[in-house]
VMD Tcl script that builds the backbone (N, CA, C; Angstrom):
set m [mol new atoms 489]
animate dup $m
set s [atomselect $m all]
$s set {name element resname resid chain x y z} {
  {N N UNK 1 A -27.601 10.844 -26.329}
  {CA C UNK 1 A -26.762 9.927 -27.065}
  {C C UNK 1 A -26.235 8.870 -26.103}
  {N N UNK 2 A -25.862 7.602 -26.388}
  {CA C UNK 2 A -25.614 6.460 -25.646}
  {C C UNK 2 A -24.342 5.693 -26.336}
  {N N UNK 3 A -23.924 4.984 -25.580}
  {CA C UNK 3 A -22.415 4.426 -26.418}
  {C C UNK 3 A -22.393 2.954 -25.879}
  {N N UNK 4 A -22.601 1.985 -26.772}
  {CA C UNK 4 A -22.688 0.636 -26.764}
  {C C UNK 4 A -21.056 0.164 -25.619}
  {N N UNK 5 A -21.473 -0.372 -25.003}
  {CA C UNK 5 A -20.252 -1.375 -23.801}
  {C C UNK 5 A -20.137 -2.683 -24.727}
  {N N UNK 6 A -19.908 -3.035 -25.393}
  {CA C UNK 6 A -19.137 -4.361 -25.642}
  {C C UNK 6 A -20.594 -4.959 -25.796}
  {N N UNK 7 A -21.904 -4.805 -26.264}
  {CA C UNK 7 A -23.056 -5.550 -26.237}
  {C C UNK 7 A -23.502 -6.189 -25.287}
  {N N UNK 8 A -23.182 -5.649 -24.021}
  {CA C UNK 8 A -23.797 -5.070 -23.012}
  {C C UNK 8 A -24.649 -4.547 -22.774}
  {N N UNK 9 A -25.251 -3.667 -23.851}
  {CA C UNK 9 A -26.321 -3.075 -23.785}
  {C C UNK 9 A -25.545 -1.141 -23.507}
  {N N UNK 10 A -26.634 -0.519 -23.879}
  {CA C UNK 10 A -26.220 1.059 -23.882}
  {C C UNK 10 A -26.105 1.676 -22.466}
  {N N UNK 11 A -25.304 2.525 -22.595}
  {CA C UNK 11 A -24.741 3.289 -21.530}
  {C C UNK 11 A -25.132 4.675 -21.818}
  {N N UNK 12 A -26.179 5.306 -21.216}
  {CA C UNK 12 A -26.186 6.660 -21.361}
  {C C UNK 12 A -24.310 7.481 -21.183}
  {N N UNK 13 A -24.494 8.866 -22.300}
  {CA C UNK 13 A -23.212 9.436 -22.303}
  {C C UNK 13 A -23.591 10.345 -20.811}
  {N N UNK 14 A -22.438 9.895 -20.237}
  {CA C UNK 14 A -22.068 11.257 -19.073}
  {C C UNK 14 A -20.922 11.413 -19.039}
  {N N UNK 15 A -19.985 12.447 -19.984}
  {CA C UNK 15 A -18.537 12.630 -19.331}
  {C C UNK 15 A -18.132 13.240 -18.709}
  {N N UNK 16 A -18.865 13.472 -17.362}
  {CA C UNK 16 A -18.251 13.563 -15.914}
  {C C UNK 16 A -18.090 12.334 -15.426}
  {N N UNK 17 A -18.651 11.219 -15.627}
  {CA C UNK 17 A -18.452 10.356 -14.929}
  {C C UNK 17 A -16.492 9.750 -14.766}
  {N N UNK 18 A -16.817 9.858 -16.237}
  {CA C UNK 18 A -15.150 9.464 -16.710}
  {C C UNK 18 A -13.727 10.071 -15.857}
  {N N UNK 19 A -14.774 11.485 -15.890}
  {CA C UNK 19 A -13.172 12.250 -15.084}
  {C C UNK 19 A -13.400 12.362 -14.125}
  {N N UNK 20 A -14.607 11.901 -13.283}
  {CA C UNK 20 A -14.684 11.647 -12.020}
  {C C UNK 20 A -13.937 10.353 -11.479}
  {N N UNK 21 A -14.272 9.422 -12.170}
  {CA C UNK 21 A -13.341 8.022 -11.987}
  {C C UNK 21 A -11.660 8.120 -11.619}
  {N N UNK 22 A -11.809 8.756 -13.335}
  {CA C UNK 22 A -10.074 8.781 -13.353}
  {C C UNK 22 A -9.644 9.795 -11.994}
  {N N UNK 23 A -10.451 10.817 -11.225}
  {CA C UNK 23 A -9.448 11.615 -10.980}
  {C C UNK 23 A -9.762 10.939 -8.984}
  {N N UNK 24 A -10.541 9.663 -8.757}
  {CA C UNK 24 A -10.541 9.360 -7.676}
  {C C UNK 24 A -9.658 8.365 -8.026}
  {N N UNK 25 A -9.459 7.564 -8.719}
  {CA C UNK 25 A -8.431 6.563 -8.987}
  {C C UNK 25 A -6.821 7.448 -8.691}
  {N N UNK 26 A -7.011 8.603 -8.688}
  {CA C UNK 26 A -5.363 9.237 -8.431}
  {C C UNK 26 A -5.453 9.330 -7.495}
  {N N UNK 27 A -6.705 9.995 -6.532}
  {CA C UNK 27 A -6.306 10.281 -4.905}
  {C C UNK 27 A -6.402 9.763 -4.573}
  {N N UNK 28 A -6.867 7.944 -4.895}
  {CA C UNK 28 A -6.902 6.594 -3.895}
  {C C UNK 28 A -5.121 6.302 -4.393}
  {N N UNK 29 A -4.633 5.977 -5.086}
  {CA C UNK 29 A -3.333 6.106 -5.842}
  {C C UNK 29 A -2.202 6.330 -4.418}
  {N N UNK 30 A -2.499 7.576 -4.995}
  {CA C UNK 30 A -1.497 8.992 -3.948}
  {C C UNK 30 A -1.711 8.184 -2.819}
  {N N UNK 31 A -2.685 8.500 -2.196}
  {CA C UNK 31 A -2.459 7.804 -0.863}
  {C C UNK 31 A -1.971 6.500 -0.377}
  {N N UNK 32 A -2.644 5.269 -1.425}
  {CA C UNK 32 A -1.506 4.177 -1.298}
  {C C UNK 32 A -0.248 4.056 -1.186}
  {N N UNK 33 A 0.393 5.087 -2.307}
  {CA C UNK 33 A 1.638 4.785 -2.411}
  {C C UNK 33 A 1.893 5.647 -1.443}
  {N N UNK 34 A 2.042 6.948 -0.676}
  {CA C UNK 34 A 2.150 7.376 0.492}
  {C C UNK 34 A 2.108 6.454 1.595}
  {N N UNK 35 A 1.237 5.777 1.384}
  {CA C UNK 35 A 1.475 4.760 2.581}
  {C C UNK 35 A 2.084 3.503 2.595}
  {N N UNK 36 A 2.301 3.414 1.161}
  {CA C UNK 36 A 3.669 2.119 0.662}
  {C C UNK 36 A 4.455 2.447 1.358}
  {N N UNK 37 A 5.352 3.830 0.708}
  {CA C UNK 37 A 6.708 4.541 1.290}
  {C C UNK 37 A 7.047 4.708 2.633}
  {N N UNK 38 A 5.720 4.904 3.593}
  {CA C UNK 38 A 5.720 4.868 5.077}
  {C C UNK 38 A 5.857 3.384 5.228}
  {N N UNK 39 A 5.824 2.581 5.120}
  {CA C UNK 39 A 6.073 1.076 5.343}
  {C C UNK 39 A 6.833 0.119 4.815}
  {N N UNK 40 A 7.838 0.926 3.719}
  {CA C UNK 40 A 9.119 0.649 2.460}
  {C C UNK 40 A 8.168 -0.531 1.749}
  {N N UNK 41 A 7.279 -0.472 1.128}
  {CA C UNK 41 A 6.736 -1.305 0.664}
  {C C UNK 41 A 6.427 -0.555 -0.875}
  {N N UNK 42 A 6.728 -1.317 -1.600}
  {CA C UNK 42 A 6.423 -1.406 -2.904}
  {C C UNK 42 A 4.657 -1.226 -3.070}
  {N N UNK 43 A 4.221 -0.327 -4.131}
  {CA C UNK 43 A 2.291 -0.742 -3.968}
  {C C UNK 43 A 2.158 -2.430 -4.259}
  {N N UNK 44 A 3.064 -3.212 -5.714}
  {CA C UNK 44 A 2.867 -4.419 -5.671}
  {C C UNK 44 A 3.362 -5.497 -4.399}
  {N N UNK 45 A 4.134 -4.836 -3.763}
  {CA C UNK 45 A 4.436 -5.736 -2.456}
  {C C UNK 45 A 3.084 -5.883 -1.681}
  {N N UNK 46 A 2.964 -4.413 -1.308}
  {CA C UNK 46 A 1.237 -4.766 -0.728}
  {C C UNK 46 A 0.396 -5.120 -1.021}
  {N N UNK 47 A -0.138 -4.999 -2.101}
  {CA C UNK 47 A -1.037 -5.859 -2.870}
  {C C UNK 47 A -1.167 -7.077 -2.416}
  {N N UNK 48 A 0.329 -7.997 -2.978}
  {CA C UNK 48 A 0.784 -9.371 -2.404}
  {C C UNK 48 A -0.145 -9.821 -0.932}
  {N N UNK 49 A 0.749 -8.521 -0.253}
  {CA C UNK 49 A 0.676 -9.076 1.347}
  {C C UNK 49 A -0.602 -8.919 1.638}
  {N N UNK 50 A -1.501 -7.968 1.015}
  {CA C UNK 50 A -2.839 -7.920 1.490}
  {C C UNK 50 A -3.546 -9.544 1.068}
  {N N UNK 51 A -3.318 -9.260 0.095}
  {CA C UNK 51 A -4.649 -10.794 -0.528}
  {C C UNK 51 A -4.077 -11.786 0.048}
  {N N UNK 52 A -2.624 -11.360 1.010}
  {CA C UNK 52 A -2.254 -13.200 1.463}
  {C C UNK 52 A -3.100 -12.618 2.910}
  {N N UNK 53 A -3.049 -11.483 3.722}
  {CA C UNK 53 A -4.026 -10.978 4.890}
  {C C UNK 53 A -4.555 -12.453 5.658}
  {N N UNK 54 A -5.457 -12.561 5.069}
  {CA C UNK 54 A -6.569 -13.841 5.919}
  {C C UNK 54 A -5.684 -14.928 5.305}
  {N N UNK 55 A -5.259 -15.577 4.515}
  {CA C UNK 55 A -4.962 -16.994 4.208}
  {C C UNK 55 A -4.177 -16.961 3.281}
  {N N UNK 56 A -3.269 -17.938 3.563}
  {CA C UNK 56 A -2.032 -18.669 2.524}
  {C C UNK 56 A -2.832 -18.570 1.453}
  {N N UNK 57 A -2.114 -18.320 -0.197}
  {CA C UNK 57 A -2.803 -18.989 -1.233}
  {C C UNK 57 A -1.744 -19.130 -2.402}
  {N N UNK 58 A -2.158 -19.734 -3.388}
  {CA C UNK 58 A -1.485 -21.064 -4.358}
  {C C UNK 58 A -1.317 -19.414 -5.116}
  {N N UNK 59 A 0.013 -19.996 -5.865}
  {CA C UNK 59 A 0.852 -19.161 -6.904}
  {C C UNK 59 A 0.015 -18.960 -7.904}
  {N N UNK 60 A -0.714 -20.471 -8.574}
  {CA C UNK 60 A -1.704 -19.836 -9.853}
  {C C UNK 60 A -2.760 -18.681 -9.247}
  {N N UNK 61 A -3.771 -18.999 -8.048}
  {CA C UNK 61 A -4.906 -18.098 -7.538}
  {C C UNK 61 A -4.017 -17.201 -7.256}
  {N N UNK 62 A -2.626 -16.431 -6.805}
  {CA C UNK 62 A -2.186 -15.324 -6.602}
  {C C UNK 62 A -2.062 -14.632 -8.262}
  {N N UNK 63 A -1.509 -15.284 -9.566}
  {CA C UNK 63 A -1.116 -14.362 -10.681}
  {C C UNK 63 A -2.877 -14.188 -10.987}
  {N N UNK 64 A -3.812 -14.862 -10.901}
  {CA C UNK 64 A -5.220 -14.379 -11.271}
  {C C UNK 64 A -5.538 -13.579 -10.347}
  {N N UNK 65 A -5.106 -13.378 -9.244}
  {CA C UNK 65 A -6.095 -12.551 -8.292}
  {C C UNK 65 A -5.512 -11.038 -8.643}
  {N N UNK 66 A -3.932 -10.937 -9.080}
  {CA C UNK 66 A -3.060 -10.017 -9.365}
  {C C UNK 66 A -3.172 -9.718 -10.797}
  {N N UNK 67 A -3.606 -10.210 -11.207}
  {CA C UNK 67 A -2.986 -9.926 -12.528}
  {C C UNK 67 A -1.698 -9.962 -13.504}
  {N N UNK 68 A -0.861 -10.875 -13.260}
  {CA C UNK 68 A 0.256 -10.574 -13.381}
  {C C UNK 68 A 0.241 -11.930 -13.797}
  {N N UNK 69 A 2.112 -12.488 -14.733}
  {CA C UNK 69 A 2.602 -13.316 -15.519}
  {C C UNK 69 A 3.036 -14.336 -13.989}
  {N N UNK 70 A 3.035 -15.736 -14.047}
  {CA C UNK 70 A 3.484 -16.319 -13.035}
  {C C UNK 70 A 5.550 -15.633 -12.822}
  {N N UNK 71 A 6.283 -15.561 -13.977}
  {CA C UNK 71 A 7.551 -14.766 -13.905}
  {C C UNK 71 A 7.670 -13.718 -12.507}
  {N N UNK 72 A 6.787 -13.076 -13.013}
  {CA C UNK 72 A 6.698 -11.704 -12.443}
  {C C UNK 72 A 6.463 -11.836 -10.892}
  {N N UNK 73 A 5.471 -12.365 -10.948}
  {CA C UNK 73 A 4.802 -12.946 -8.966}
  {C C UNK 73 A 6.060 -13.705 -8.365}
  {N N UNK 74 A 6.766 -14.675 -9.507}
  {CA C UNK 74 A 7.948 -15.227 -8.498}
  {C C UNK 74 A 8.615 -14.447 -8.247}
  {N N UNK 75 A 9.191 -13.642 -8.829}
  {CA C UNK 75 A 9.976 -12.495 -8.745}
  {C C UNK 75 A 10.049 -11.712 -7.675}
  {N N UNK 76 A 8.641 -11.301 -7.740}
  {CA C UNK 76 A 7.861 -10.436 -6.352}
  {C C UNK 76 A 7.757 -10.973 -5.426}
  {N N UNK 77 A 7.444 -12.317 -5.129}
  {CA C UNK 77 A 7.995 -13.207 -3.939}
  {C C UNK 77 A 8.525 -13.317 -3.688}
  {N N UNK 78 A 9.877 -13.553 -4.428}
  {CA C UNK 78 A 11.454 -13.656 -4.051}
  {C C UNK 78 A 11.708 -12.250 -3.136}
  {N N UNK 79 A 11.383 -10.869 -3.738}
  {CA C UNK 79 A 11.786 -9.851 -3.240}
  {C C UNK 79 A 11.740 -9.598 -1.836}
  {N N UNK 80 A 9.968 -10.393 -1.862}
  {CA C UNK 80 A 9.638 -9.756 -0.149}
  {C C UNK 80 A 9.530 -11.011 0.527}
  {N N UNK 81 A 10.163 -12.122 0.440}
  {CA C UNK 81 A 10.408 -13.496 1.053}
  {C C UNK 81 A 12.059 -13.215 1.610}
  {N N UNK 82 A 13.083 -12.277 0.788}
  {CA C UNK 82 A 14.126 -11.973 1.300}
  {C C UNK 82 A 14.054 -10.726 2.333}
  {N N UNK 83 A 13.162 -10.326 2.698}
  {CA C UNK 83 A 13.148 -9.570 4.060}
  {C C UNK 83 A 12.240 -9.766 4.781}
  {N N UNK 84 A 12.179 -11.595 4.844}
  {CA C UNK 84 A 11.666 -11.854 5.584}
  {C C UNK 84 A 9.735 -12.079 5.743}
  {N N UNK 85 A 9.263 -11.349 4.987}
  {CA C UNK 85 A 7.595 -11.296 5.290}
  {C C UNK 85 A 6.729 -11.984 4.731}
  {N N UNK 86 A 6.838 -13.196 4.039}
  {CA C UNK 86 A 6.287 -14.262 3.231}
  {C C UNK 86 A 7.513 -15.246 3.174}
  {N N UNK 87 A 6.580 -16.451 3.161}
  {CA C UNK 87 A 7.029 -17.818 3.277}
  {C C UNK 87 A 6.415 -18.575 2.431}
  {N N UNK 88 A 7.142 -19.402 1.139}
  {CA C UNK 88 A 6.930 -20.285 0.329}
  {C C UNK 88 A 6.438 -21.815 1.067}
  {N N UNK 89 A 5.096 -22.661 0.817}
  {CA C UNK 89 A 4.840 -23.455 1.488}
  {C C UNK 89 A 4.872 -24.673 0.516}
  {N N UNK 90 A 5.728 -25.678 0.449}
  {CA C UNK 90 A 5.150 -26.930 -0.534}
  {C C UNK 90 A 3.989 -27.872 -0.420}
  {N N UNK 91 A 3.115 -28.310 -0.773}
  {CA C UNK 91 A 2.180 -29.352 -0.157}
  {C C UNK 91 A 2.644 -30.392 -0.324}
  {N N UNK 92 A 2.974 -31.069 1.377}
  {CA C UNK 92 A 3.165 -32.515 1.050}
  {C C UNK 92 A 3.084 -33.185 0.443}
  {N N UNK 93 A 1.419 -33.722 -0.678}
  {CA C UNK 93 A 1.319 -34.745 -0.921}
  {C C UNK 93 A 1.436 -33.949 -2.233}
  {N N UNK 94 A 1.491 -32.858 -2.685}
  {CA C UNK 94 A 1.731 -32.385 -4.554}
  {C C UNK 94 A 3.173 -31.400 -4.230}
  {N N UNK 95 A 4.168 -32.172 -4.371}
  {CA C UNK 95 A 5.790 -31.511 -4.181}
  {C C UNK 95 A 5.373 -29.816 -5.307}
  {N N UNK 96 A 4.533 -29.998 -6.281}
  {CA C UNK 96 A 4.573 -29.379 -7.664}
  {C C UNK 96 A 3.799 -28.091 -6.879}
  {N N UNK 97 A 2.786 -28.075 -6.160}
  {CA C UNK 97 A 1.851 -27.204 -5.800}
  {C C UNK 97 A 2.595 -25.792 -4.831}
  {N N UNK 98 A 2.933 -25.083 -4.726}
  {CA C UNK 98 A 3.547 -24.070 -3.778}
  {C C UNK 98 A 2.372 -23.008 -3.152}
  {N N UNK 99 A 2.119 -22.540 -2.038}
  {CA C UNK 99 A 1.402 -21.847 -1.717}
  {C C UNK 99 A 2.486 -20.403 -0.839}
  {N N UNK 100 A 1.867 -19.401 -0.815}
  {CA C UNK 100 A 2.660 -18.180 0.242}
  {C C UNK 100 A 1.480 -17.614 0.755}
  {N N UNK 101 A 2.474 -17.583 2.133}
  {CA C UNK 101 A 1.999 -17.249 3.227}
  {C C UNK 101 A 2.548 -16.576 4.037}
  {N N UNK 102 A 1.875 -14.910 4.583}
  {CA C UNK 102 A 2.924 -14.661 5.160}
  {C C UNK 102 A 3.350 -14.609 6.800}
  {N N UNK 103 A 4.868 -14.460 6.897}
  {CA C UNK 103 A 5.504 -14.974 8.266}
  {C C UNK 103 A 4.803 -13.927 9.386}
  {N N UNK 104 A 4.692 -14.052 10.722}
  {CA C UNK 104 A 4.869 -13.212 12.242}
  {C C UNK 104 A 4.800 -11.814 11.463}
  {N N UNK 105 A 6.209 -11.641 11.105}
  {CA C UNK 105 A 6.266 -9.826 11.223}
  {C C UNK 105 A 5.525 -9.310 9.697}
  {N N UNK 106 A 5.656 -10.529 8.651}
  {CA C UNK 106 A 4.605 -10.190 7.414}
  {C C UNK 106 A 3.110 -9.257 7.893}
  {N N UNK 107 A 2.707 -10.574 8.563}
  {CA C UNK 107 A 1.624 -10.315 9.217}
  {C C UNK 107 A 1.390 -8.848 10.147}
  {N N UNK 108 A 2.310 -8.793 10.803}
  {CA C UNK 108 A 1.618 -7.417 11.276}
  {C C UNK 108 A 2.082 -6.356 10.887}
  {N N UNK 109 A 2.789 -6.204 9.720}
  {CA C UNK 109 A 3.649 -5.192 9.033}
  {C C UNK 109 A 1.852 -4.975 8.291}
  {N N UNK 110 A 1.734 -5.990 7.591}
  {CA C UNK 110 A 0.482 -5.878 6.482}
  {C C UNK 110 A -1.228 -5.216 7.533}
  {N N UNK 111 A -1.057 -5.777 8.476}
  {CA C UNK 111 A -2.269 -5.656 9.483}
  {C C UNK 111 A -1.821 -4.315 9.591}
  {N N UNK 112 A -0.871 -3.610 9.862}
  {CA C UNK 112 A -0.727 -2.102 10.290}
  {C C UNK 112 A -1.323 -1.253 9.052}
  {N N UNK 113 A -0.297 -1.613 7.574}
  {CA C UNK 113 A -0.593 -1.367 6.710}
  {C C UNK 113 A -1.999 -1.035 6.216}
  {N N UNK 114 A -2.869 -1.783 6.199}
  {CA C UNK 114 A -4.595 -2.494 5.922}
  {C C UNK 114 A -5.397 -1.709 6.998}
  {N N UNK 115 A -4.434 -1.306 8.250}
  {CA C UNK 115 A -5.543 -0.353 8.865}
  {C C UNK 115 A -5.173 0.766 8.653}
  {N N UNK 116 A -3.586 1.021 8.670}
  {CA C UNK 116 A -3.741 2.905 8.219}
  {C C UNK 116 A -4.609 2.959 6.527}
  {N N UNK 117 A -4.559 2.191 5.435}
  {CA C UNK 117 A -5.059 2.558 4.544}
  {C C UNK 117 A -6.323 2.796 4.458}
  {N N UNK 118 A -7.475 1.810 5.412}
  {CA C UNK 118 A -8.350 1.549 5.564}
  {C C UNK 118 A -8.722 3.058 6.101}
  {N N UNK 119 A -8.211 3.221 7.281}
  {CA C UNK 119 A -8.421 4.659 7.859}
  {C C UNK 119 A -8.841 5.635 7.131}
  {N N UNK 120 A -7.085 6.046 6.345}
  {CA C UNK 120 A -6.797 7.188 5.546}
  {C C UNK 120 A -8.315 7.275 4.454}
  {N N UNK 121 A -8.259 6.187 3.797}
  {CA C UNK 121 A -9.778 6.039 2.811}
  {C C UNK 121 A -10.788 6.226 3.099}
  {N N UNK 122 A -11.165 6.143 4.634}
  {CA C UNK 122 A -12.663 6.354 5.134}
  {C C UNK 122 A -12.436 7.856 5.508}
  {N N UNK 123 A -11.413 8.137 5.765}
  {CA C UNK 123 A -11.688 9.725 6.133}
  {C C UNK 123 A -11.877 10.806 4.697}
  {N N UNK 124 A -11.665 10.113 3.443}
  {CA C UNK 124 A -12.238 10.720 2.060}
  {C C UNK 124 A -13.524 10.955 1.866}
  {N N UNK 125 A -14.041 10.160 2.802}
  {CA C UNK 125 A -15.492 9.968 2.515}
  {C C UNK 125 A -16.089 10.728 4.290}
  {N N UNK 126 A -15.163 10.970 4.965}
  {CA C UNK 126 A -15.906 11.303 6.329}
  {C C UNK 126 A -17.023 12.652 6.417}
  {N N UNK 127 A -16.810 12.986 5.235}
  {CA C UNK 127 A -17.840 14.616 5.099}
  {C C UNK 127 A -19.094 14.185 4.774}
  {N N UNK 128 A -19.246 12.938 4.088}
  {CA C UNK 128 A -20.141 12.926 3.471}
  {C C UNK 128 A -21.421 12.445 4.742}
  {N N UNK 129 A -22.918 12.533 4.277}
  {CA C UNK 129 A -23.438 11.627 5.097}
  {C C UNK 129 A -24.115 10.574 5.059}
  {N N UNK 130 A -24.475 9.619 6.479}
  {CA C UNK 130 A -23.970 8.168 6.230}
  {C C UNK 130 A -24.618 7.220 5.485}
  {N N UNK 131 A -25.892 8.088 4.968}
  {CA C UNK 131 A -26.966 7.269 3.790}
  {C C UNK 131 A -25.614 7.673 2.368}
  {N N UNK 132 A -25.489 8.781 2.385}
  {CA C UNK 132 A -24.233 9.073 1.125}
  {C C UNK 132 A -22.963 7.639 0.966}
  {N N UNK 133 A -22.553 7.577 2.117}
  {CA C UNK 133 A -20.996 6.639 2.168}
  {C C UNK 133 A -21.808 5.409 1.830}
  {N N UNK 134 A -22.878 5.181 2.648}
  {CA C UNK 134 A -23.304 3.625 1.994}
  {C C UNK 134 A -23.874 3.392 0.405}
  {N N UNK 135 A -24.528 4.795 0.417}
  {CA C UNK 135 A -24.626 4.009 -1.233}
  {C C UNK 135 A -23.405 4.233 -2.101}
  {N N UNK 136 A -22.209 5.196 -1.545}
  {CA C UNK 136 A -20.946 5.032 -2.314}
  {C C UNK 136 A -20.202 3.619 -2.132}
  {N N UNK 137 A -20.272 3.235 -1.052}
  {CA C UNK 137 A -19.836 1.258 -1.029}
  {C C UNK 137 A -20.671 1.018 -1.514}
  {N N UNK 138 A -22.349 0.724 -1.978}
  {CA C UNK 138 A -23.217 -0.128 -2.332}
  {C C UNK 138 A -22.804 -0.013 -4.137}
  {N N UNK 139 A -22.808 1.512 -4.457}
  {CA C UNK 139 A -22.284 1.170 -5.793}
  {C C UNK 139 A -20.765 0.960 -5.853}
  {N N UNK 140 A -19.656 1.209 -5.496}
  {CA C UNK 140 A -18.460 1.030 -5.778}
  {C C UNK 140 A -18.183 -0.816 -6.053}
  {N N UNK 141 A -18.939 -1.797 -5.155}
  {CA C UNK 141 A -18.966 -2.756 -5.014}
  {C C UNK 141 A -19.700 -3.678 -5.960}
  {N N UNK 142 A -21.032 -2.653 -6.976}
  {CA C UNK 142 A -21.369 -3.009 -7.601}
  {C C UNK 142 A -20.409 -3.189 -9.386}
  {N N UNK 143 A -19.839 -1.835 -8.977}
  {CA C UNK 143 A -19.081 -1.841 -10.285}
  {C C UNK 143 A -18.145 -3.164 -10.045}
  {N N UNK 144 A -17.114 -3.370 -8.756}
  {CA C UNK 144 A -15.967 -4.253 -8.363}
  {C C UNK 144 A -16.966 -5.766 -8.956}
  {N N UNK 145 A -18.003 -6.168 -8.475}
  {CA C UNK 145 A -18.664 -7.155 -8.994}
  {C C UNK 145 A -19.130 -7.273 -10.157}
  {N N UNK 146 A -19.200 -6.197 -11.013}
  {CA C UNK 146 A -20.097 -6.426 -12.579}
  {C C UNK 146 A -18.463 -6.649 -13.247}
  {N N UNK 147 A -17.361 -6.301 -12.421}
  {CA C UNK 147 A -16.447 -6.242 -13.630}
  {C C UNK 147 A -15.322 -7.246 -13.207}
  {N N UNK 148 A -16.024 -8.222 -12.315}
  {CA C UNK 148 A -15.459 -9.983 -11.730}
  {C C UNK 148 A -13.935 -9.196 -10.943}
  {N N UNK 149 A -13.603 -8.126 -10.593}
  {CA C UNK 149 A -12.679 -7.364 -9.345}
  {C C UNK 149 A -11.830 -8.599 -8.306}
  {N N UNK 150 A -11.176 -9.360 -8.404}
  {CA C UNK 150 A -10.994 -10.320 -7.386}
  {C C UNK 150 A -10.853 -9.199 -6.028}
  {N N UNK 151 A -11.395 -9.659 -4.934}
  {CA C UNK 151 A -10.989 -9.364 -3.133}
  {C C UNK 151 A -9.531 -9.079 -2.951}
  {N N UNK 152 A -9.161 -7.760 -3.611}
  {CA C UNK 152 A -7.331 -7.544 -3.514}
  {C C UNK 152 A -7.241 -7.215 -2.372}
  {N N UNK 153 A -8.185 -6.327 -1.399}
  {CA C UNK 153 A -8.074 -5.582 -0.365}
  {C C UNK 153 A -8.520 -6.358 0.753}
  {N N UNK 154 A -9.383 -7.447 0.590}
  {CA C UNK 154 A -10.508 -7.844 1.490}
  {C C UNK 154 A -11.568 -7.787 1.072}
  {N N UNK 155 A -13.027 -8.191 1.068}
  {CA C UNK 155 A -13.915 -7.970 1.391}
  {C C UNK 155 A -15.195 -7.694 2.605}
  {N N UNK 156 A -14.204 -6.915 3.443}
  {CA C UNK 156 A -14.596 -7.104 4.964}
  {C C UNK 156 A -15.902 -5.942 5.480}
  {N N UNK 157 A -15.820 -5.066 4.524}
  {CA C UNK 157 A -16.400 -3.701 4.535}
  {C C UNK 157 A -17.602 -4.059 3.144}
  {N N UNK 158 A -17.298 -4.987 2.213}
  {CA C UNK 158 A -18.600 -5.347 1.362}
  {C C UNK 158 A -20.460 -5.153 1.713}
  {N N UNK 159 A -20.835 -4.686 1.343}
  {CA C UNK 159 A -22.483 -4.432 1.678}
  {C C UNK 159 A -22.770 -6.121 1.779}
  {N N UNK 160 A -23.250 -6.147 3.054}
  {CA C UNK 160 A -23.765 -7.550 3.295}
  {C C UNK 160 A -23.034 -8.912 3.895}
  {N N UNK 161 A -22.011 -8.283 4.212}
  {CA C UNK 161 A -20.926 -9.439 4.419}
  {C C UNK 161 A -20.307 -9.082 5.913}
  {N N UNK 162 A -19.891 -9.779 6.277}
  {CA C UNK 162 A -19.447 -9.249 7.814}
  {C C UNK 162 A -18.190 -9.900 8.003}
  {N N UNK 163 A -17.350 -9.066 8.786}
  {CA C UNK 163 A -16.103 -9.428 9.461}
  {C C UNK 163 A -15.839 -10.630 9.992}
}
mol reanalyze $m
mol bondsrecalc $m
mol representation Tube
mol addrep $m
């Protein structure tokens, strides 16, 4: 039996897959927020600070990359702009345009952050072997791309792409 995706075309039924998903989506979860709390960071604070990681970017490309109401992102900016770790940027020549970016200690609060998580996540997968882990990035990346995923984390570890 098969179950139509949105006319997409059919999806063979496997429901393991389902509770396989859901139940790695909790232990990637758990561990984020474990490692929020080690760094007093909110999971949406990090989020923020990750996708700002490599480069300043504009308030509209932050509520699309996030998901979130422009309300809400100011909000969340405000929060972690008052201790300091992001900085609101105007563009000279468009007063209207605002970009964030974050400050010195943003930066390596988030860089610490991005490598213990990075760590903690590869050691989920450290049993496995290394033809196994790559085709678990080759498909994980496939799903993140069939389902337009914006780069929340980076794309630094992407099949094919380099640092």
């Amino acid at each position: 039996m098969s179950a139509d995706r949105g006319g997409e075309g059919t999806v063979p039924e496997n429901p393991g897959i389902a509770a396989a998903l859901v139940r790695l989506s909790f232990l990637v979860q758990r561990h984020y927020a474990q490692i929020c709390a080690q760094h007093d960071l909110s999971p949406a604070q990090a989020e923020l600070m990750c996708v700002l990681k490599d480069q300043a970017r504009g308030l509209t490309e932050l509520t699309r990359m996030l998901g979130v109401e422009r309300p809400g992102l100011s909000g969340l900016v405000a929060r972690i702009e008052r201790r300091g770790l992001v900085r609101r940027e105007t563009n000279p020549l468009d007063r209207r345009a605002v970009t964030v970016a974050l400050t010195g200690r943003g930066k390596e609060i988030t860089d610490d952050f991005y490598a213990e998580v990075s760590g903690r996540l590869r050691q989920l997968v450290a049993h496995l072997p290394a033809d196994q882990q790559e085709q678990f990035t080759t498909t994980a990346f496939g799903i993140l791309l069939a389902e337009e995923v914006p780069p929340i984390f980076g794309d630094a570890e992407e099949p094919g792409t380099t640092s």
